[in-house]
KEKE-58556 format. One line per 10 residues: number of its first residue (from 1); for each residue x, y, z of N, C-alpha, C. Coordinates in Angstrom, 2 decimals. Layout:
! KEKE-58556
NUM> X Y Z X Y Z X Y Z  ...
//
This chain:
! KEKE-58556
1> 0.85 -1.19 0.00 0.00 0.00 0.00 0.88 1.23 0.00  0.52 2.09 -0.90 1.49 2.95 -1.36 0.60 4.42 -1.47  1.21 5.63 -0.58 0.00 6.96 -0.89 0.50 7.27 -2.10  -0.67 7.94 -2.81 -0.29 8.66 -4.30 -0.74 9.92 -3.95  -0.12 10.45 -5.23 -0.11 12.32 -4.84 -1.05 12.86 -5.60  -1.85 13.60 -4.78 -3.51 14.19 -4.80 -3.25 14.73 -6.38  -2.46 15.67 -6.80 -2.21 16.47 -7.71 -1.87 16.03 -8.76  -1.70 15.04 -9.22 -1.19 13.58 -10.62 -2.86 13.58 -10.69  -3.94 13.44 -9.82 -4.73 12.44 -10.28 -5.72 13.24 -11.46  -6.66 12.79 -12.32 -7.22 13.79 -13.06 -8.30 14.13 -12.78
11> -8.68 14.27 -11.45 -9.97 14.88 -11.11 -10.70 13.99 -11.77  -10.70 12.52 -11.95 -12.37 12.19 -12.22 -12.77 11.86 -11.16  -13.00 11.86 -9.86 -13.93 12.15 -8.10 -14.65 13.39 -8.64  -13.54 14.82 -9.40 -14.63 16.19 -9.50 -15.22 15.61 -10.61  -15.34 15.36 -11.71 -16.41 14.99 -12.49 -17.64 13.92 -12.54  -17.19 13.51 -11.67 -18.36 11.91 -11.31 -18.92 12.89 -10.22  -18.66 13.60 -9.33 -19.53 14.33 -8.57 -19.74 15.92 -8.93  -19.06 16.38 -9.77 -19.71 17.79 -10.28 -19.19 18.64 -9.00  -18.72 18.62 -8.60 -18.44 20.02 -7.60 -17.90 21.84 -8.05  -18.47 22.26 -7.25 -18.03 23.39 -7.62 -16.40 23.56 -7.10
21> -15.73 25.16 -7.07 -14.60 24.65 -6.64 -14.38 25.00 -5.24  -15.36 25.26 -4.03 -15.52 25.10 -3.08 -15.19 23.85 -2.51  -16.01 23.16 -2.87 -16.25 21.49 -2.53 -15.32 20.70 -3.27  -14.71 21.14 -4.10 -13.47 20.48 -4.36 -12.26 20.56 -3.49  -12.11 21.94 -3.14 -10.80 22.33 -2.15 -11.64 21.32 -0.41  -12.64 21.39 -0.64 -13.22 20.49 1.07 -12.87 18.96 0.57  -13.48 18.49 -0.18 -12.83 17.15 -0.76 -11.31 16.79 -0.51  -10.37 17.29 -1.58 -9.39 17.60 -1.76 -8.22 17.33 -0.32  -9.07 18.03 0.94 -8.37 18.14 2.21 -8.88 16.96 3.25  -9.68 16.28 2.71 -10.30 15.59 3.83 -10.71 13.84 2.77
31> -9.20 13.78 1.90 -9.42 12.11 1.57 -8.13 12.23 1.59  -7.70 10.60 1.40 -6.34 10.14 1.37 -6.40 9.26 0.02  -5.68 9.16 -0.75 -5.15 8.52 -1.71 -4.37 7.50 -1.65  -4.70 6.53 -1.68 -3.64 4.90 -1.82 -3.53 4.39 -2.92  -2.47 3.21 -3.10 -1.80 2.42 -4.61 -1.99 1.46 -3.49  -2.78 0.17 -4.28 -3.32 -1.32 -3.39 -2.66 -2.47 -4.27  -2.06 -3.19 -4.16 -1.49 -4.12 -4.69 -2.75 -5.16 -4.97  -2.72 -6.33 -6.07 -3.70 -6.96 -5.99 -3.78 -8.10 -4.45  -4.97 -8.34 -3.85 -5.35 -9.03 -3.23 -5.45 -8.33 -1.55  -4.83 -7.19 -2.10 -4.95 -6.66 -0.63 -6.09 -6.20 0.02
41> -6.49 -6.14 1.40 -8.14 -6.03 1.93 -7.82 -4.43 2.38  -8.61 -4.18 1.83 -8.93 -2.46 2.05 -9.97 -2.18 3.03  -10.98 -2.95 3.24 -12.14 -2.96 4.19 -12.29 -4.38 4.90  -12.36 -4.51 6.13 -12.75 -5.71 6.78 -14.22 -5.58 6.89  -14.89 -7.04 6.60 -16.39 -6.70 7.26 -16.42 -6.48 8.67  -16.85 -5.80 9.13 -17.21 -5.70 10.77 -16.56 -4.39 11.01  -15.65 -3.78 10.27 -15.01 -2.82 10.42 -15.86 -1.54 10.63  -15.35 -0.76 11.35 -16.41 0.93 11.66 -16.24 1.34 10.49  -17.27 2.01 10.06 -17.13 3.15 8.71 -16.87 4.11 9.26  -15.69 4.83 8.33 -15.19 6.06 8.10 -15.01 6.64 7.24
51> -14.98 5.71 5.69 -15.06 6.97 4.65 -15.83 6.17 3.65  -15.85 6.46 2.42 -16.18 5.81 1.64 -15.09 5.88 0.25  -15.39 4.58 -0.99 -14.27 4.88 -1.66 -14.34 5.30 -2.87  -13.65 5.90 -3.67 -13.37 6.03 -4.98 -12.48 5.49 -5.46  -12.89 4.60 -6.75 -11.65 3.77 -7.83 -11.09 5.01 -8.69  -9.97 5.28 -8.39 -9.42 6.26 -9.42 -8.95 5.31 -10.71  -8.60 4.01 -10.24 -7.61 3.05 -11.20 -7.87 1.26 -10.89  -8.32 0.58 -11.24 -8.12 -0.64 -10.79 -9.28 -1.67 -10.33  -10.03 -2.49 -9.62 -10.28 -3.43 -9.98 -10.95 -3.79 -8.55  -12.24 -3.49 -7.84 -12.25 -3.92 -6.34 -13.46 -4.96 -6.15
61> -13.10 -5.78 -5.47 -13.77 -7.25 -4.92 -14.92 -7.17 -3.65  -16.00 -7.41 -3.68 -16.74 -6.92 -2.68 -17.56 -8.33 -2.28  -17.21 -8.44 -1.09 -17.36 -10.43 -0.74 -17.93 -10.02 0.53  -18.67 -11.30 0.71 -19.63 -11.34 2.02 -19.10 -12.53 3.03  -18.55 -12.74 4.34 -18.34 -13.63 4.58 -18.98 -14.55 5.61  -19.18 -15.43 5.81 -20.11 -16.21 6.82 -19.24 -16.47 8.27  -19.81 -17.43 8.89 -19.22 -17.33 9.91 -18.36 -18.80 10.15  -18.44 -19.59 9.00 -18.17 -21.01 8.85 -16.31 -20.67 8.09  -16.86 -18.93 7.55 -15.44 -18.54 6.89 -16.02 -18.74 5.45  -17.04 -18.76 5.02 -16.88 -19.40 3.44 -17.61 -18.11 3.00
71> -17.17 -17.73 1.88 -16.59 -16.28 1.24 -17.73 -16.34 -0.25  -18.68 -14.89 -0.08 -19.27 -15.33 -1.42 -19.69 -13.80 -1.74  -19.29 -13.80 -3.13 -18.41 -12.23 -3.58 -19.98 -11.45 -4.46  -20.10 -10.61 -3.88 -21.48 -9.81 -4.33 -21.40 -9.03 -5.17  -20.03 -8.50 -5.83 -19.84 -7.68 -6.96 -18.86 -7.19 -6.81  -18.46 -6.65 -8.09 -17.25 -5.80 -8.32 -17.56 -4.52 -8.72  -16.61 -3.40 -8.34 -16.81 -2.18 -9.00 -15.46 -1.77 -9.53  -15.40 -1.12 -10.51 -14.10 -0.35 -11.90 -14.19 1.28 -11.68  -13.07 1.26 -12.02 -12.53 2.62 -12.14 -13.39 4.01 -12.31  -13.73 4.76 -11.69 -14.92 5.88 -11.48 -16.10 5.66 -10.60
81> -16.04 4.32 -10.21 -17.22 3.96 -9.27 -17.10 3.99 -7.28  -17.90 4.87 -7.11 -17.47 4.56 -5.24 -18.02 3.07 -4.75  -17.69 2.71 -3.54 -17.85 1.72 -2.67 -18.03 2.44 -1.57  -19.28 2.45 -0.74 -19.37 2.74 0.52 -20.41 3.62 0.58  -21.21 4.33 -0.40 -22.22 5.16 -0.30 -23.57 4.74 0.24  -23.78 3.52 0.50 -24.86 3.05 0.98 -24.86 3.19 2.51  -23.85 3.43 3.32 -23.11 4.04 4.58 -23.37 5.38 5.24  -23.67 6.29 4.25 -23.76 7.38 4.68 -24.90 7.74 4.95  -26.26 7.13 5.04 -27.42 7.63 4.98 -27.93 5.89 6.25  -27.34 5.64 7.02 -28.06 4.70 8.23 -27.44 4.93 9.10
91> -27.73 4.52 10.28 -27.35 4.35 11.39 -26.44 2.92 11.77  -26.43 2.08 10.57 -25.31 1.09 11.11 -23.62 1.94 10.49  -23.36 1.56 11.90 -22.00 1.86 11.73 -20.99 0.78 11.29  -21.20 -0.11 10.74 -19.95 -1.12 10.96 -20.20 -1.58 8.85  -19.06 -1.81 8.45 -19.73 -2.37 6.80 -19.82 -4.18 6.70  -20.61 -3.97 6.22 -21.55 -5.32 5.69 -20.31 -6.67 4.80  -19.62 -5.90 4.76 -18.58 -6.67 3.65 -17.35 -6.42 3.48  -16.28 -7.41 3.38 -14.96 -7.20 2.88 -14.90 -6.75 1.63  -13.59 -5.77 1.22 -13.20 -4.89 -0.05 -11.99 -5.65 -0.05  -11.52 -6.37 -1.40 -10.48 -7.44 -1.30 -9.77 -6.14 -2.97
101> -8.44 -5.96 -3.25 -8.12 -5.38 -4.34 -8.55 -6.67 -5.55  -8.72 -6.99 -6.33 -9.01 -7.70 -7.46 -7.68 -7.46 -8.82  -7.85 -6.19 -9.23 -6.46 -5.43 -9.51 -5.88 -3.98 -9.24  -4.71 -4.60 -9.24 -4.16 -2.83 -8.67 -4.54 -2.09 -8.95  -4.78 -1.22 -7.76 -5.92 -0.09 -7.65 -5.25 0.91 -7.04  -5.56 2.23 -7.70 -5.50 4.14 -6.70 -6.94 3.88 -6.16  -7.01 4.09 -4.86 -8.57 4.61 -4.28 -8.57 5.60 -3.20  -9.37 6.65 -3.56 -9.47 7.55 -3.06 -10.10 7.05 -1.38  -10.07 7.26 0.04 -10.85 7.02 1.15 -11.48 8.92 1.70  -12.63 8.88 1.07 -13.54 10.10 1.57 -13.96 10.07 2.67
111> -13.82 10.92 3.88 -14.51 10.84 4.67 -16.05 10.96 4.89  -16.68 10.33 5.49 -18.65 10.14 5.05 -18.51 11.56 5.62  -18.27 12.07 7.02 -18.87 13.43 7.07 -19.16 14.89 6.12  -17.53 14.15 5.14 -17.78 15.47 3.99 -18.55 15.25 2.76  -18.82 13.88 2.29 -19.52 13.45 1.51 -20.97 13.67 1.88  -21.41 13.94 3.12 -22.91 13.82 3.81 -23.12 15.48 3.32  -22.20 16.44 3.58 -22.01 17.50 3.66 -22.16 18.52 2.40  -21.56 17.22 1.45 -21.75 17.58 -0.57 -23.25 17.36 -0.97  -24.00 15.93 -0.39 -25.00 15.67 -0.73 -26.05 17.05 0.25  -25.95 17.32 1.03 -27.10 18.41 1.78 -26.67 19.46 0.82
121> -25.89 19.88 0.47 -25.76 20.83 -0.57 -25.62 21.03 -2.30  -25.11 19.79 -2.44 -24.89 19.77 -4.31 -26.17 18.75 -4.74  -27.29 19.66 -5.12 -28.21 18.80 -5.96 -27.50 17.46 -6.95  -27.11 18.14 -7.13 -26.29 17.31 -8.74 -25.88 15.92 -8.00  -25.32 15.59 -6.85 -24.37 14.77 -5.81 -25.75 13.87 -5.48  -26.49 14.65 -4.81 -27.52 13.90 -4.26 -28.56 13.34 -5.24  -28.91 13.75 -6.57 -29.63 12.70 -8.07 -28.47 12.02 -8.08  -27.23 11.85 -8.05 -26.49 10.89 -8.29 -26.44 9.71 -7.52  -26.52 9.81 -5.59 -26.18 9.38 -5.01 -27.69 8.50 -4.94  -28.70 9.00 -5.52 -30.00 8.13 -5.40 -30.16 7.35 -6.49
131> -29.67 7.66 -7.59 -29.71 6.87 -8.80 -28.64 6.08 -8.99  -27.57 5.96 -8.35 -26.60 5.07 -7.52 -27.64 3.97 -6.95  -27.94 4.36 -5.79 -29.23 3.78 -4.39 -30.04 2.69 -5.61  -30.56 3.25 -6.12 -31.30 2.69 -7.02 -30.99 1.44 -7.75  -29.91 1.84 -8.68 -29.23 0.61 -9.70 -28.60 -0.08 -8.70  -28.08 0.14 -7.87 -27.38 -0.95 -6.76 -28.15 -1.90 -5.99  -29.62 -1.15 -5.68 -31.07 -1.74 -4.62 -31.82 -2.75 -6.28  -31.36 -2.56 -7.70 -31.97 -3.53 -8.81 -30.81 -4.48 -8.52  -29.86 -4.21 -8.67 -28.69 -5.25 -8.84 -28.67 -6.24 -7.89  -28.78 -6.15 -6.79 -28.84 -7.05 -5.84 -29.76 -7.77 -5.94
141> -31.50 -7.14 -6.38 -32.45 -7.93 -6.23 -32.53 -9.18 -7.14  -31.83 -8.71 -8.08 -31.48 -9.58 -9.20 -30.45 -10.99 -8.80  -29.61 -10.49 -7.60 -28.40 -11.56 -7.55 -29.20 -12.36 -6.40  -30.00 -11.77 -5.81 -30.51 -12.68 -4.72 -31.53 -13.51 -5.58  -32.58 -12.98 -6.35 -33.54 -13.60 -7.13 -32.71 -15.05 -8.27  -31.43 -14.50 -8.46 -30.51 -15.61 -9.41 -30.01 -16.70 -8.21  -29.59 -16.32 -7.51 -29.37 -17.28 -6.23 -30.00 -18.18 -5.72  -31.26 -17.43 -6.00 -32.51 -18.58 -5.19 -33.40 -19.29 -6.03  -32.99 -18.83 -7.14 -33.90 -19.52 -8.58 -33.15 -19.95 -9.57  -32.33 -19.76 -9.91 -31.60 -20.36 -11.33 -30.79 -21.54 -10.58
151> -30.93 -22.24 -11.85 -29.91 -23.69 -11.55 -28.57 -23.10 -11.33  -27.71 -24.29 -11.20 -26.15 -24.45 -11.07 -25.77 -23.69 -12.52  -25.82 -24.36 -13.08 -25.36 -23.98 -14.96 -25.52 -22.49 -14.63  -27.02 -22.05 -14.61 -27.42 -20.92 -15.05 -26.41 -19.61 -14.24  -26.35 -19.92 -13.12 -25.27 -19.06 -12.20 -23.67 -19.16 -11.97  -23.22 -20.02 -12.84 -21.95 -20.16 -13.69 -21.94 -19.20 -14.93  -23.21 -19.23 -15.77 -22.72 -18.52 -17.04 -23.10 -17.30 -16.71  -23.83 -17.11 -15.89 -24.30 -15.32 -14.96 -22.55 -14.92 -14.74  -21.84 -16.03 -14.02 -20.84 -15.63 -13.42 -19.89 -14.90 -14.57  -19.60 -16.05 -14.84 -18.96 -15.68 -16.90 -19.14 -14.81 -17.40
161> -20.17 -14.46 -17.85 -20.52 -13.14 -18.20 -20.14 -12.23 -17.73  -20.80 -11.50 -16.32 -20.66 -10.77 -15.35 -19.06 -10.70 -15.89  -18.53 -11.39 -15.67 -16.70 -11.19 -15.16 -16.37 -10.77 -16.44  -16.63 -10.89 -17.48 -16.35 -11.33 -19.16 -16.43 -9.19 -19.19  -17.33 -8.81 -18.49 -17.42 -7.43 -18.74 -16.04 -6.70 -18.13  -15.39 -7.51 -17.22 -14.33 -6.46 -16.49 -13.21 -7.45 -17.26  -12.92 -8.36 -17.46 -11.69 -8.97 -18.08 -11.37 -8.59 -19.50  -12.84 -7.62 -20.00 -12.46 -7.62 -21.36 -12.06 -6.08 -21.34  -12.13 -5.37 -20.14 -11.38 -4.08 -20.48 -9.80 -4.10 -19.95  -9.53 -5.12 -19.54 -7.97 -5.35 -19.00 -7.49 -5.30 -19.91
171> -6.19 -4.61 -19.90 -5.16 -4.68 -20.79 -4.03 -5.30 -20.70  -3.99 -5.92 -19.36 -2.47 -7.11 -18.54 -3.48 -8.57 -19.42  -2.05 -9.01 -19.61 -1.79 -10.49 -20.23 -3.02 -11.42 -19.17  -2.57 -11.52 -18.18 -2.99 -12.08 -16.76 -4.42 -12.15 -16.75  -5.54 -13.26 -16.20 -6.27 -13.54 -15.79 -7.02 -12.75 -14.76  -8.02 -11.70 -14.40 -8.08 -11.32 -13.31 -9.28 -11.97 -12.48  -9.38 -13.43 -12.70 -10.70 -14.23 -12.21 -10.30 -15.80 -11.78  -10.19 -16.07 -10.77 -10.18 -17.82 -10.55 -11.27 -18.59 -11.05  -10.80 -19.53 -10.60 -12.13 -20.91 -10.24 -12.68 -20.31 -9.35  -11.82 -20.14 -8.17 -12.38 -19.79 -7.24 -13.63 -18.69 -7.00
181> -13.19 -17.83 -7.63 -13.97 -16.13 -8.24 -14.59 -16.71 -8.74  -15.13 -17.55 -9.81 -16.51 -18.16 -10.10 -17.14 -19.07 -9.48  -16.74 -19.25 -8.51 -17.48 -20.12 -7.95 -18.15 -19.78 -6.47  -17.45 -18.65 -5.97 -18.18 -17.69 -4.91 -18.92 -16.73 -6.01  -18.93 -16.24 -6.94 -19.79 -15.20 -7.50 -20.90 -16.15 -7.38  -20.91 -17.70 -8.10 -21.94 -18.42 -8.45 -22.84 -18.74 -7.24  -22.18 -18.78 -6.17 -22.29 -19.33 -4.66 -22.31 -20.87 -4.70  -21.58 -21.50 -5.38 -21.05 -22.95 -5.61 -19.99 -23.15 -4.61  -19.79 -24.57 -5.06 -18.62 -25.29 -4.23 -17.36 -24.77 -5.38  -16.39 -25.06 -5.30 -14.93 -24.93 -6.71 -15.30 -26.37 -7.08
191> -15.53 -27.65 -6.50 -15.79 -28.72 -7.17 -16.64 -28.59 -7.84  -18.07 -28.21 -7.86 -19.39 -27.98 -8.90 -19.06 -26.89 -9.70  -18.55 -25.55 -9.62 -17.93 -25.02 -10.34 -17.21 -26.08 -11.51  -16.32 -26.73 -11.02 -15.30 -26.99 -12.20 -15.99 -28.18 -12.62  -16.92 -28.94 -12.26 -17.53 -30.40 -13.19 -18.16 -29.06 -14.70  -19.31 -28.60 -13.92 -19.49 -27.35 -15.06 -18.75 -26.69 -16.01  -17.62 -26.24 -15.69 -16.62 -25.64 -16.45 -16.15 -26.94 -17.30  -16.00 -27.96 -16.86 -15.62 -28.80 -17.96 -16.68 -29.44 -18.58  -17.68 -29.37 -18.41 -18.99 -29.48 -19.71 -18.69 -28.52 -20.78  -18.82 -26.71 -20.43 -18.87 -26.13 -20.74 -17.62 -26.14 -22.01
201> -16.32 -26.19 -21.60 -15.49 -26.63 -22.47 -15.23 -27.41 -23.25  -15.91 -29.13 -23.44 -16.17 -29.71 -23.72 -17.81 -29.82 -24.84  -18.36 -28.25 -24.53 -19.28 -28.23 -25.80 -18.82 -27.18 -26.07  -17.87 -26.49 -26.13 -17.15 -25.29 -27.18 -17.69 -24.51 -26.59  -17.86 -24.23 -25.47 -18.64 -22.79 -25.37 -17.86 -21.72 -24.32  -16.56 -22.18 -23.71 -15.70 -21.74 -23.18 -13.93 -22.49 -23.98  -12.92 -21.68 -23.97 -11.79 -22.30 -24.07 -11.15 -22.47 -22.92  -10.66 -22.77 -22.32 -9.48 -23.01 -20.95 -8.00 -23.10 -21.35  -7.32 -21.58 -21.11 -5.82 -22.12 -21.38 -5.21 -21.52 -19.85  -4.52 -22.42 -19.26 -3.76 -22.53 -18.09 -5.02 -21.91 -16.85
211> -5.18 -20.96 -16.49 -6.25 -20.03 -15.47 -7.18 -19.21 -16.40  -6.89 -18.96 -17.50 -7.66 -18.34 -18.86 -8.85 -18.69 -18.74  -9.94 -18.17 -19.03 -11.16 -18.56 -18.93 -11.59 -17.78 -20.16  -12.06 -18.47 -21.46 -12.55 -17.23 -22.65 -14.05 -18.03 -22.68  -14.97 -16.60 -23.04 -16.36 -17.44 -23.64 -16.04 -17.21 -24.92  -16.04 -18.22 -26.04 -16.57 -18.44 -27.63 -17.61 -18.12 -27.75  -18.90 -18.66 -27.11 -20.36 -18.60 -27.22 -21.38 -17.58 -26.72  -21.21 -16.18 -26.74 -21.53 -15.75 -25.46 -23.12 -15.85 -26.14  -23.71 -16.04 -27.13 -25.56 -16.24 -27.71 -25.73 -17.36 -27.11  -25.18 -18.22 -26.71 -25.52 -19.86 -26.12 -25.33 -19.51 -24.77
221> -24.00 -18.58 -24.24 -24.03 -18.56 -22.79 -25.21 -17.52 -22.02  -25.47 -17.11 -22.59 -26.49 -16.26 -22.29 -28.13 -16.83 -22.47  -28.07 -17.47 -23.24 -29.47 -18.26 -23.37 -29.43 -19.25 -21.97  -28.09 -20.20 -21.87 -28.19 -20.77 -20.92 -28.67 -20.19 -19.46  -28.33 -18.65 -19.24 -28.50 -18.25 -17.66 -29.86 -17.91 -18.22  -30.78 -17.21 -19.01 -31.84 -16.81 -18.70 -32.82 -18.75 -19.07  -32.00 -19.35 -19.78 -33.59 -20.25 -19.28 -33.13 -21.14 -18.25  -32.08 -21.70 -18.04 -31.96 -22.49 -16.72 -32.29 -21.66 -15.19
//
């Protein structure tokens, strides 16, 4: 974990939130800037909230964990997107979930008091921060509704997909997804995961080279999650 310097970065925090340049110089003084190596935990679940985050760069893992220890990953967010805004508007103090790096990442840590402070004042902040609320309160309903209703198959190629959107804007050689990573997105075992994965490969509809995971098929993989 490495601080980066406020003044390199290109202001996309001021353009994803529109500030004037008031609230930029309050911003500005009251976050810290880090360089996260991959795999590193930026948030413990159980941990007190204190700020919330911004991806300036990189790749973040957002996992739920039980108490047996078994780890099952609720989404990812990319570069321009915060983590933690659902924080600033309850009374629980503690976050719901581990923030694991996925890939090396700059993330901004805002403090909620000044972010609470943008939204009572910047219209613009607060339609954002609800239409945020919003697509995040569909997204979930969707992963819980896929969880509790779609087969095995069907929440493998959900998984695939899903991931297929952030692996295809990488520009490193490197894999940024396990077995493992599909098989907590799926909420599978890695053994049912991988009997699947080798169907799947075995009717052309994925290739497998070394940790590589490519879809060929994505009209077949996609038929598969919505009718199974």
């Amino acid at each position: 974990m490495k601080q980066a310097i406020c003044k390199d970065c290109s202001f996309l925090c001021r353009k994803k939130i529109d500030l004037n340049e008031e609230e930029s110089e309050n911003l500005f003084r009251n976050k810290t800037t880090l360089n996260y190596n991959e795999g590193e935990i930026i948030i413990k679940q159980g941990s007190f909230v204190s700020s919330a985050l911004f991806i300036r760069e990189g790749l973040l893992q957002l996992e739920i964990i039980n108490n047996a220890g078994k780890s099952m990953i609720v989404k990812y967010a990319s570069e321009g997107m915060f983590v933690g805004l659902s924080r600033l508007n309850t009374e629980t103090t503690t976050y719901p979930y581990t923030v694991k790096v996925a890939k090396k990442a700059i993330v901004c840590h805002i403090k909620t008091e000044i972010l609470q402070d943008i939204i009572a004042k910047n219209k613009k902040f607060s339609q954002y921060v609800l239409s945020w609320y919003g697509n995040d309160y569909e997204f979930l309903l969707n992963r819980i509704s896929d969880l509790a209703t779609k087969s095995a198959n069907a929440r493998i190629a959900e998984a695939l997909l899903y991931m297929d959107e952030f692996q295809s804007d990488n520009q490193d050689d490197n894999t940024l997804f396990t077995r493992k990573d599909i098989a907590d997105y799926a909420g599978l075992s890695i053994e049912s995961a991988n009997k699947i994965l080798a169907v799947l490969k075995k009717s052309k509809m994925i290739s497998v080279n070394g940790q590589t995971i490519t879809i060929l098929d994505k009209e077949k993989m996609s038929l598969m999650y919505e009718r199974d």
